[in-house]
PQR file of N, CA, C, O and H, with PARSE charges and radii, in Angstrom:
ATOM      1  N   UNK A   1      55.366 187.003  52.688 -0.4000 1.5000
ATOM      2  CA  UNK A   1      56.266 186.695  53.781 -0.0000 2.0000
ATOM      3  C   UNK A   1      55.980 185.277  54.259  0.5500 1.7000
ATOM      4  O   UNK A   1      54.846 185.076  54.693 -0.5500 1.4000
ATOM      5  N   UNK A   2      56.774 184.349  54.242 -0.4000 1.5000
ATOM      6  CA  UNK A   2      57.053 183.360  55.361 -0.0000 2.0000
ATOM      7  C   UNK A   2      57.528 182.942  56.217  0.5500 1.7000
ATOM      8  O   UNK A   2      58.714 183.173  56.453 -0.5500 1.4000
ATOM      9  H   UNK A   2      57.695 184.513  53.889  0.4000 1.0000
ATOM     10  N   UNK A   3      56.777 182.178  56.989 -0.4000 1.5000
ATOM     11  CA  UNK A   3      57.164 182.179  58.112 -0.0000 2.0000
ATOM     12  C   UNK A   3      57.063 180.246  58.692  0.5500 1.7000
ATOM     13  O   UNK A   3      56.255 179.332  58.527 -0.5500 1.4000
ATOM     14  H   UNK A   3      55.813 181.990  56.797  0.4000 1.0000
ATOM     15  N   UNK A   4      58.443 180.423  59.428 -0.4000 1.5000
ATOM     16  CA  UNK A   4      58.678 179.173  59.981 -0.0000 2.0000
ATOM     17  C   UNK A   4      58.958 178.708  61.905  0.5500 1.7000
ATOM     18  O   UNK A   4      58.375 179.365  62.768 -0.5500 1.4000
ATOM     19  H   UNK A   4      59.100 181.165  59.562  0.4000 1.0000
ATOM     20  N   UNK A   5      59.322 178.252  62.051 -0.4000 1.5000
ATOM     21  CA  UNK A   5      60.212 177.791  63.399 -0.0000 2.0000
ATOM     22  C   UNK A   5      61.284 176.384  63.523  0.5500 1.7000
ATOM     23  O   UNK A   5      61.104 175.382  62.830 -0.5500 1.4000
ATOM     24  H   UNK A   5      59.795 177.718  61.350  0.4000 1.0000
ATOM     25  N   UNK A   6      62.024 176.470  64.182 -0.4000 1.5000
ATOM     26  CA  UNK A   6      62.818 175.669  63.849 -0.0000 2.0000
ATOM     27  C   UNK A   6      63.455 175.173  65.566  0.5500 1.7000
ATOM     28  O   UNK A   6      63.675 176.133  66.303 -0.5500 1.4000
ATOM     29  H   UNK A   6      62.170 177.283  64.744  0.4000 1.0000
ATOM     30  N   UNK A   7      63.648 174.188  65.981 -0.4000 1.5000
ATOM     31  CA  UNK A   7      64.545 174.053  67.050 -0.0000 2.0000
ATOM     32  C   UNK A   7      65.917 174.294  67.443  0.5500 1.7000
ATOM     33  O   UNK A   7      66.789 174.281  66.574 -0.5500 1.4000
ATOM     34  H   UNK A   7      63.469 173.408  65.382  0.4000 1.0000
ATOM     35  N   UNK A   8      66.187 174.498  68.576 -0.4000 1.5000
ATOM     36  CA  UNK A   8      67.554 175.303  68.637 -0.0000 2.0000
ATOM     37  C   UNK A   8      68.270 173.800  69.549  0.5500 1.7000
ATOM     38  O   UNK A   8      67.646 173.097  70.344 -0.5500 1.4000
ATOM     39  H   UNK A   8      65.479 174.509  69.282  0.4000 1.0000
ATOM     40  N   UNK A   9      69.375 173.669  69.225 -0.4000 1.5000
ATOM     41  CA  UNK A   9      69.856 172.423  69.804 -0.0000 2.0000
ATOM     42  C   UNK A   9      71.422 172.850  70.022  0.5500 1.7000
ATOM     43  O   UNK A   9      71.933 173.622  69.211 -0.5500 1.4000
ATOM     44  H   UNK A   9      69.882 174.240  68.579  0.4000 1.0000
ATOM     45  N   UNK A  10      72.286 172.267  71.285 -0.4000 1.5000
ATOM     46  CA  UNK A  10      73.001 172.104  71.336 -0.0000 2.0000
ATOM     47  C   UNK A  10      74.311 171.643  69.981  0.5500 1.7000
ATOM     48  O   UNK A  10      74.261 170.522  69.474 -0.5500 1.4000
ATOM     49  H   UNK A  10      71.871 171.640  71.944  0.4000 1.0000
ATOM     50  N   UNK A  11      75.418 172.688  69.542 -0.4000 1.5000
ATOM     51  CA  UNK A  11      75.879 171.852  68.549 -0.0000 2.0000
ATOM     52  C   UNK A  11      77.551 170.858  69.601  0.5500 1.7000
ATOM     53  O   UNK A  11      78.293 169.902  69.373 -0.5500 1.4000
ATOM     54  H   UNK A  11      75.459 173.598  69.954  0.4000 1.0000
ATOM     55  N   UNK A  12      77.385 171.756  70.575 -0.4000 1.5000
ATOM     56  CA  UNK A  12      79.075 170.849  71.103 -0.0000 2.0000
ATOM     57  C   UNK A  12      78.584 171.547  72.541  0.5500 1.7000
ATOM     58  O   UNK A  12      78.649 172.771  72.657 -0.5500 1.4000
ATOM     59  H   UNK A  12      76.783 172.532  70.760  0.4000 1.0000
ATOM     60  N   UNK A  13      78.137 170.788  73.525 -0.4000 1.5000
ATOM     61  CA  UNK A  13      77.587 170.950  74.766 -0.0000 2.0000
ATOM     62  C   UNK A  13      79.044 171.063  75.281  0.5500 1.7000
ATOM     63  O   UNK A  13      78.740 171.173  76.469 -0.5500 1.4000
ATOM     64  H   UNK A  13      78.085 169.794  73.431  0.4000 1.0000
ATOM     65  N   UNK A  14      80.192 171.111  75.285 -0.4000 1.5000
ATOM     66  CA  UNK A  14      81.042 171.579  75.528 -0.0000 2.0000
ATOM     67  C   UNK A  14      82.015 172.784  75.766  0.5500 1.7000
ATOM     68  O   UNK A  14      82.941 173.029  76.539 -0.5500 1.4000
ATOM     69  H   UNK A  14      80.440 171.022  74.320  0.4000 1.0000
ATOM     70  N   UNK A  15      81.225 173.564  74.508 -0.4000 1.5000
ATOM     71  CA  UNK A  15      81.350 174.859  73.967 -0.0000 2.0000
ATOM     72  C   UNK A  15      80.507 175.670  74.108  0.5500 1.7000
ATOM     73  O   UNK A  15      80.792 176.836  73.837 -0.5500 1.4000
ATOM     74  H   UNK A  15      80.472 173.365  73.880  0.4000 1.0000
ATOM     75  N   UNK A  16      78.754 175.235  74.728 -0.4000 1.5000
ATOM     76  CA  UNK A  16      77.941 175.550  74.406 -0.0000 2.0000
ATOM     77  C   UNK A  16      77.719 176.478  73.118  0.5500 1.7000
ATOM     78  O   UNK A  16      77.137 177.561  73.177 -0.5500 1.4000
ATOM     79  H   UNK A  16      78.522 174.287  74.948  0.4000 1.0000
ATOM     80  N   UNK A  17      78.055 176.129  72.381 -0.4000 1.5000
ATOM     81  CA  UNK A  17      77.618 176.753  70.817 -0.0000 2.0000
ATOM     82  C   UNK A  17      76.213 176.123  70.534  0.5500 1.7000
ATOM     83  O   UNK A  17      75.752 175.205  71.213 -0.5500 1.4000
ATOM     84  H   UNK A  17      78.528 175.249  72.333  0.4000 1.0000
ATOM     85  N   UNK A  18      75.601 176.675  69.513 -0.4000 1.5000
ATOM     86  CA  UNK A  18      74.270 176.352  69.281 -0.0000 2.0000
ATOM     87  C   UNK A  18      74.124 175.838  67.801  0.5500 1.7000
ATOM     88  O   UNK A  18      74.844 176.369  66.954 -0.5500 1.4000
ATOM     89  H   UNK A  18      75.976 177.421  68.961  0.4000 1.0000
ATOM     90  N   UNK A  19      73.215 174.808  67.409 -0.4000 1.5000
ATOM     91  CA  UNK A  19      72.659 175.072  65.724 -0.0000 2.0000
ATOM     92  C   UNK A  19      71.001 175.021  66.241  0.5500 1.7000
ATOM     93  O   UNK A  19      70.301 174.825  67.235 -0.5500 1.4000
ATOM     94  H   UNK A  19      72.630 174.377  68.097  0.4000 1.0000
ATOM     95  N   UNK A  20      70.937 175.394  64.594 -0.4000 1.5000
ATOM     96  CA  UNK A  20      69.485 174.987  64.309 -0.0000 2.0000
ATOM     97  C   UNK A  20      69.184 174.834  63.520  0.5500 1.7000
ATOM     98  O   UNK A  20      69.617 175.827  62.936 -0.5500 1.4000
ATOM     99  H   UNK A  20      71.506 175.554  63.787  0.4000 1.0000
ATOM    100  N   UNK A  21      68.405 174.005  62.447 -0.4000 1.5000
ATOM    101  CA  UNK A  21      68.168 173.467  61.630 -0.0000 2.0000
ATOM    102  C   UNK A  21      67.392 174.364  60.580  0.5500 1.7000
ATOM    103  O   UNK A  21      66.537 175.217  60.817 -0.5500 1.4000
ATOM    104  H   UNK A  21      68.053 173.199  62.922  0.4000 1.0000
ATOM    105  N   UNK A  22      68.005 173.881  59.123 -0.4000 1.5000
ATOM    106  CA  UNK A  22      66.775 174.845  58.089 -0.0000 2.0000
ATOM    107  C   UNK A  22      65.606 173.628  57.912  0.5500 1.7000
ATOM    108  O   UNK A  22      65.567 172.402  58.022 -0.5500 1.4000
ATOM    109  H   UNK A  22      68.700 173.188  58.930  0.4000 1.0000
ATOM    110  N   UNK A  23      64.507 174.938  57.506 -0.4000 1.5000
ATOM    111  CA  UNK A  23      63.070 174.044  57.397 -0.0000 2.0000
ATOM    112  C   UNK A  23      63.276 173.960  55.913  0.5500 1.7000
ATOM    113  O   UNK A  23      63.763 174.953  55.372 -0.5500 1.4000
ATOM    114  H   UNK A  23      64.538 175.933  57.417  0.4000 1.0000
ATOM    115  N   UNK A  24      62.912 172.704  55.027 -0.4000 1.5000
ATOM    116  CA  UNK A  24      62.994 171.989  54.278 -0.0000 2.0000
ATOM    117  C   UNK A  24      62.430 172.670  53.128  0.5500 1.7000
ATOM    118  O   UNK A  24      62.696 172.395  51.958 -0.5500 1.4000
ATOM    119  H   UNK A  24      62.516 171.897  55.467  0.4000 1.0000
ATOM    120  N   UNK A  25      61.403 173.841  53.645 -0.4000 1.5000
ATOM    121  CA  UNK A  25      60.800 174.608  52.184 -0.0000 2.0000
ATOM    122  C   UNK A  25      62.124 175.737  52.404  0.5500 1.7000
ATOM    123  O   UNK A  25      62.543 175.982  51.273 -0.5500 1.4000
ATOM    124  H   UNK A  25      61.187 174.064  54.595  0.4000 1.0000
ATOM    125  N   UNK A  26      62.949 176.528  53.469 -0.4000 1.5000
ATOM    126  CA  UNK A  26      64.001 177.452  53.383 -0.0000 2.0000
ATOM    127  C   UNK A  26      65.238 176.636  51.835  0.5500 1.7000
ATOM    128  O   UNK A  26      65.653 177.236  50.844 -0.5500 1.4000
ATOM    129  H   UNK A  26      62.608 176.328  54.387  0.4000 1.0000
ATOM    130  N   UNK A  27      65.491 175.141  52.238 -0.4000 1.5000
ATOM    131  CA  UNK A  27      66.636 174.303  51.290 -0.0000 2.0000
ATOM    132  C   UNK A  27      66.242 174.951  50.102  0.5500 1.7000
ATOM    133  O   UNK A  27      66.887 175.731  49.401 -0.5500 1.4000
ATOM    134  H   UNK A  27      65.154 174.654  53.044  0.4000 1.0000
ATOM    135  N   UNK A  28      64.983 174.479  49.960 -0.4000 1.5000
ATOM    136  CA  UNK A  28      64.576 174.746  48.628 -0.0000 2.0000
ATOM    137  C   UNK A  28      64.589 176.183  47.786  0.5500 1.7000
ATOM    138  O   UNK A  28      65.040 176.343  46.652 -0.5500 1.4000
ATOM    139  H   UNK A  28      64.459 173.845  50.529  0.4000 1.0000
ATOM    140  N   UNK A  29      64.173 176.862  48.365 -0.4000 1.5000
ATOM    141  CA  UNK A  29      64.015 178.142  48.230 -0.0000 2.0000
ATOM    142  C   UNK A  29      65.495 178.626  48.163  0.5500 1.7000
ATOM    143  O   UNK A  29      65.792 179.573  47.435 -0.5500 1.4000
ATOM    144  H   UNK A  29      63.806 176.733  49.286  0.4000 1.0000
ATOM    145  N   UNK A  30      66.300 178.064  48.821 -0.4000 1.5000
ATOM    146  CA  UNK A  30      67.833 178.741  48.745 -0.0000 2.0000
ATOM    147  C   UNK A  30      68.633 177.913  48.203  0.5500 1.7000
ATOM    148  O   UNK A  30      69.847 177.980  48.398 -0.5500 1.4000
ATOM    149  H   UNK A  30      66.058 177.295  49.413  0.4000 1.0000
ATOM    150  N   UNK A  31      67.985 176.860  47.317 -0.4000 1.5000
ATOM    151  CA  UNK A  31      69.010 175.587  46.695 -0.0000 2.0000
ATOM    152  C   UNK A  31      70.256 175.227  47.923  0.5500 1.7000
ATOM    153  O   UNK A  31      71.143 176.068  47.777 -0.5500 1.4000
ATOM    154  H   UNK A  31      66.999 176.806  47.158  0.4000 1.0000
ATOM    155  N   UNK A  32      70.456 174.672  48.582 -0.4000 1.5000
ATOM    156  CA  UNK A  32      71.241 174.797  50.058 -0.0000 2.0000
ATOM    157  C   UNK A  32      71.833 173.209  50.033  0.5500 1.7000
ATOM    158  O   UNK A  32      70.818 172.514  50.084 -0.5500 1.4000
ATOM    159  H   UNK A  32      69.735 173.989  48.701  0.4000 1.0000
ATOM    160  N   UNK A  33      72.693 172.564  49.993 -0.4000 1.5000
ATOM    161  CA  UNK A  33      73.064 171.399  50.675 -0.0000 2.0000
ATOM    162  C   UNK A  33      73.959 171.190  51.250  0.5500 1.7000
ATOM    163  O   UNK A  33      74.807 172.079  51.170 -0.5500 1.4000
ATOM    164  H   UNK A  33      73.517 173.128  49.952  0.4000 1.0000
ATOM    165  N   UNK A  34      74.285 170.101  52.038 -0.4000 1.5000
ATOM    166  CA  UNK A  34      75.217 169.528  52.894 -0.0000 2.0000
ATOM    167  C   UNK A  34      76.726 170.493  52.794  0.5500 1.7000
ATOM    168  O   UNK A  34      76.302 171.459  52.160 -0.5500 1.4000
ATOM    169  H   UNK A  34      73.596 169.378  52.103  0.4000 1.0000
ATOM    170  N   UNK A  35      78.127 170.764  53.035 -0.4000 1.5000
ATOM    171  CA  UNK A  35      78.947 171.288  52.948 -0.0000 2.0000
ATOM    172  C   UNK A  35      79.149 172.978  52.183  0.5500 1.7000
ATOM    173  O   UNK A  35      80.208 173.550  51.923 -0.5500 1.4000
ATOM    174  H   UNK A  35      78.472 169.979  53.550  0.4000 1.0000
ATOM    175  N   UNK A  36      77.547 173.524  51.936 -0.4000 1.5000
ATOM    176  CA  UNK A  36      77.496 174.927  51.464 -0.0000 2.0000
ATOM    177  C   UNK A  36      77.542 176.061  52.797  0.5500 1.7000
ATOM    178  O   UNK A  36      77.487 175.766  53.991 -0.5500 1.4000
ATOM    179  H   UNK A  36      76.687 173.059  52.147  0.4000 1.0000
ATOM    180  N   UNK A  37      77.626 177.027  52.373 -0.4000 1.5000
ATOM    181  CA  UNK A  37      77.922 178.196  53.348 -0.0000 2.0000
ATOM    182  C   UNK A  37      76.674 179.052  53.252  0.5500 1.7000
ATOM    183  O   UNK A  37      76.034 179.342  52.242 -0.5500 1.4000
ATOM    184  H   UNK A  37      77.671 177.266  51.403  0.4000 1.0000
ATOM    185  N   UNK A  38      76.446 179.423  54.620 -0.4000 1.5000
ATOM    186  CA  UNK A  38      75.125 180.367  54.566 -0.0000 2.0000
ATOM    187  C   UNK A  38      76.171 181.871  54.879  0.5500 1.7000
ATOM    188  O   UNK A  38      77.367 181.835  55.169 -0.5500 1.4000
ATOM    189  H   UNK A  38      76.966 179.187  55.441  0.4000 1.0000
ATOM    190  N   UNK A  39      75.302 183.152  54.716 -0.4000 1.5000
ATOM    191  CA  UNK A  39      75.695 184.200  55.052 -0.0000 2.0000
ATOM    192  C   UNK A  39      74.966 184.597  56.143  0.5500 1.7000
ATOM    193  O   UNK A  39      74.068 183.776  56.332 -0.5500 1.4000
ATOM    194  H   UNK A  39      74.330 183.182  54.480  0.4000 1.0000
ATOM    195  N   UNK A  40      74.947 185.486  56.946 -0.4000 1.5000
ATOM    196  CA  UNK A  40      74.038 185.882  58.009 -0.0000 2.0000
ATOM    197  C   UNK A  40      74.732 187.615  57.700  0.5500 1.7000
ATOM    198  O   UNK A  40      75.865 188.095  57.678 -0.5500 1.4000
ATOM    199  H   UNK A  40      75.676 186.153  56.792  0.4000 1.0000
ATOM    200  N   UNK A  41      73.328 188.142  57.496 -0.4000 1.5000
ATOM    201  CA  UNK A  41      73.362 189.521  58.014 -0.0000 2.0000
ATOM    202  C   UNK A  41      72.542 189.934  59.366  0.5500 1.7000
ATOM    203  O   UNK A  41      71.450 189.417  59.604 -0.5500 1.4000
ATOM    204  H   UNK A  41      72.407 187.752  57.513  0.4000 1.0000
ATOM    205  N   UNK A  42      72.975 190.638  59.999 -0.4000 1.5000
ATOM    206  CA  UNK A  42      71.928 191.089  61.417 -0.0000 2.0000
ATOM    207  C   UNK A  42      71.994 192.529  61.241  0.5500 1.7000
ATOM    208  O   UNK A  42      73.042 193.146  61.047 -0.5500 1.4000
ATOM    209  H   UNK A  42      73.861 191.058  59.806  0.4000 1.0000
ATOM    210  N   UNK A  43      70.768 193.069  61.320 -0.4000 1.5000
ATOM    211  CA  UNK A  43      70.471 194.798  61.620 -0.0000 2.0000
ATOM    212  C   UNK A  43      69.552 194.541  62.960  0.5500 1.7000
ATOM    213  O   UNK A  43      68.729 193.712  63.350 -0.5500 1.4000
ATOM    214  H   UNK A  43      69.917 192.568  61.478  0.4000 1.0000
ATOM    215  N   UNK A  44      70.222 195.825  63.463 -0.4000 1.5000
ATOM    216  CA  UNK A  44      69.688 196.378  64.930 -0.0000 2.0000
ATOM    217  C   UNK A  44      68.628 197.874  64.500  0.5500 1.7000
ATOM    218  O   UNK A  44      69.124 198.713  63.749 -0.5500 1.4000
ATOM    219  H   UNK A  44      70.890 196.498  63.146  0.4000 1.0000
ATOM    220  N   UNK A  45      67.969 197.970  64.750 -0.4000 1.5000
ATOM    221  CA  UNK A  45      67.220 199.214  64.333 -0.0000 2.0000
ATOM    222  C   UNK A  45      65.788 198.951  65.239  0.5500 1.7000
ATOM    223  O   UNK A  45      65.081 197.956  65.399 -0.5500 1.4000
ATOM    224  H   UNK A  45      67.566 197.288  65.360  0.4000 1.0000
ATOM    225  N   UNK A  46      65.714 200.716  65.878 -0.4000 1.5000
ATOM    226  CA  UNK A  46      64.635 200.645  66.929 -0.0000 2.0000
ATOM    227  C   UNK A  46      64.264 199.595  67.326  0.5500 1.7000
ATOM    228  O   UNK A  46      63.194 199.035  67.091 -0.5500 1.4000
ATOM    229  H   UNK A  46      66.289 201.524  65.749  0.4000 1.0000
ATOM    230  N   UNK A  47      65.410 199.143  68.165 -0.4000 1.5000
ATOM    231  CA  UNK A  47      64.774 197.916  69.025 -0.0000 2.0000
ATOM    232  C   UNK A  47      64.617 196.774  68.639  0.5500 1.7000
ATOM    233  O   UNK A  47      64.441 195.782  69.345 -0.5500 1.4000
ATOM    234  H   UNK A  47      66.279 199.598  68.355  0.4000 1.0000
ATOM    235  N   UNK A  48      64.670 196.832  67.496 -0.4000 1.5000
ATOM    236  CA  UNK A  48      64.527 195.289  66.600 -0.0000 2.0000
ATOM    237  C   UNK A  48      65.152 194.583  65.697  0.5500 1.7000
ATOM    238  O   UNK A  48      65.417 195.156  64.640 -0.5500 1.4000
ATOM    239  H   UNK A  48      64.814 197.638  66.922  0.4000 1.0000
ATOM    240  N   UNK A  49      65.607 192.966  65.894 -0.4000 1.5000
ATOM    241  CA  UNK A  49      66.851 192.599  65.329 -0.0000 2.0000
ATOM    242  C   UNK A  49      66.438 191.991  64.164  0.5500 1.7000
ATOM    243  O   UNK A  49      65.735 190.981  64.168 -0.5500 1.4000
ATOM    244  H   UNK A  49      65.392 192.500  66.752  0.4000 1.0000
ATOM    245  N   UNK A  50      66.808 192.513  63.217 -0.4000 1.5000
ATOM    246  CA  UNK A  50      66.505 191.660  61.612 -0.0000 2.0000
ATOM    247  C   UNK A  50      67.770 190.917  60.973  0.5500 1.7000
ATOM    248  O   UNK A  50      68.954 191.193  60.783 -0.5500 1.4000
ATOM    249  H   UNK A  50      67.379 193.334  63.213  0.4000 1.0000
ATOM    250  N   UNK A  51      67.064 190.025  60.777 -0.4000 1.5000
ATOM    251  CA  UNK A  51      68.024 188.621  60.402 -0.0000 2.0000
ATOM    252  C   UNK A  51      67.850 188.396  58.912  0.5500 1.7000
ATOM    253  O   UNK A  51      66.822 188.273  58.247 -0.5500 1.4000
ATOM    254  H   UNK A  51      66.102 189.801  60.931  0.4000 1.0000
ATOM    255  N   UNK A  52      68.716 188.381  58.679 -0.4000 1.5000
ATOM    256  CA  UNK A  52      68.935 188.225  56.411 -0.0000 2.0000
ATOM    257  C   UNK A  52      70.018 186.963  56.344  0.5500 1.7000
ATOM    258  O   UNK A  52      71.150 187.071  56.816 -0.5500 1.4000
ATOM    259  H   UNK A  52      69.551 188.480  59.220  0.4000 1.0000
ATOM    260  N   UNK A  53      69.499 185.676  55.658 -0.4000 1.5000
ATOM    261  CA  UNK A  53      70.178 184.332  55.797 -0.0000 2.0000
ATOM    262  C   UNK A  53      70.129 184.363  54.137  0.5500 1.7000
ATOM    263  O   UNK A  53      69.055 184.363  53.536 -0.5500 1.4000
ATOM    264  H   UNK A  53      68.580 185.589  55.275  0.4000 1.0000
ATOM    265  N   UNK A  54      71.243 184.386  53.557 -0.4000 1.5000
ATOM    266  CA  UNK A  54      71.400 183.751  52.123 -0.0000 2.0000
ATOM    267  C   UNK A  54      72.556 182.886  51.807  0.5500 1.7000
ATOM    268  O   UNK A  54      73.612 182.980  52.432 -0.5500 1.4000
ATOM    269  H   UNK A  54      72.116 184.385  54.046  0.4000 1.0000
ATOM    270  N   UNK A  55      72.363 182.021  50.818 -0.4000 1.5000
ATOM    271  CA  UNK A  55      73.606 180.799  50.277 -0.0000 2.0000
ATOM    272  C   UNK A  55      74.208 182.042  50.005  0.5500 1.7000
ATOM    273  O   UNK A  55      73.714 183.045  49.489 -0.5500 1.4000
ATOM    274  H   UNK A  55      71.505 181.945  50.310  0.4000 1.0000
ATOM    275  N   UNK A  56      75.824 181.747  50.602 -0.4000 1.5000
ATOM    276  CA  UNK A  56      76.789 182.507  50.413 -0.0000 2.0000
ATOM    277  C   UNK A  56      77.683 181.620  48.975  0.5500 1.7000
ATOM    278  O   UNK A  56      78.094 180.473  48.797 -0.5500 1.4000
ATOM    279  H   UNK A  56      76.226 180.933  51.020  0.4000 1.0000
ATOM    280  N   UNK A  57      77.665 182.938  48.146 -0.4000 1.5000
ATOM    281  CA  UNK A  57      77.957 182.252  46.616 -0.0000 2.0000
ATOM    282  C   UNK A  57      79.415 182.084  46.275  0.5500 1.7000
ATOM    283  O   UNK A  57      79.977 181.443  45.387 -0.5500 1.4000
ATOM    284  H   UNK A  57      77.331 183.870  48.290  0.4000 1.0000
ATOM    285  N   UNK A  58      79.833 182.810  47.195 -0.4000 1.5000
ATOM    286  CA  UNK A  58      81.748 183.200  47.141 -0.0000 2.0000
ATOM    287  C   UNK A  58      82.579 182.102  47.687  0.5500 1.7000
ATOM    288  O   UNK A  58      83.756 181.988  48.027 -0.5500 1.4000
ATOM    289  H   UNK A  58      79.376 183.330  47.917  0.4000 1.0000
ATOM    290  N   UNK A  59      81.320 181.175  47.640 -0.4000 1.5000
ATOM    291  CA  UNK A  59      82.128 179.864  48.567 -0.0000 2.0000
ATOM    292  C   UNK A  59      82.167 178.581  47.836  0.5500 1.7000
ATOM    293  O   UNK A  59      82.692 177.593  48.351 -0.5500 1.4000
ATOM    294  H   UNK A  59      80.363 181.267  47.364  0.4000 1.0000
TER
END
């Protein structure tokens, strides 16, 4: 398992929407660049939110 952190930043202080940045060993690990699509899965289970981020390939 690894493990990272990353900062959470304003993406349009207007909207307050949020980004945050991938850590540079995640790019790698997920071959990832500029104009690609991530997927996000979220599970809720006893209390606890699990997060599943993969290059979405259909894109």
């Amino acid at each position: 398992m690894f493990e990272y952190t990353s900062k959470i930043n304003y993406a349009n202080p207007k909207t307050k929407s949020l980004k945050v940045g991938l850590p540079k060993e995640i790019v790698k690990i997920l071959k990832v660049k500029p104009g690609d699509t991530m997927k996000w899965s979220v599970e809720v289970k006893n209390d606890k939110i699990y997060v599943i981020a993969s290059k979405d390939l259909n894109k």
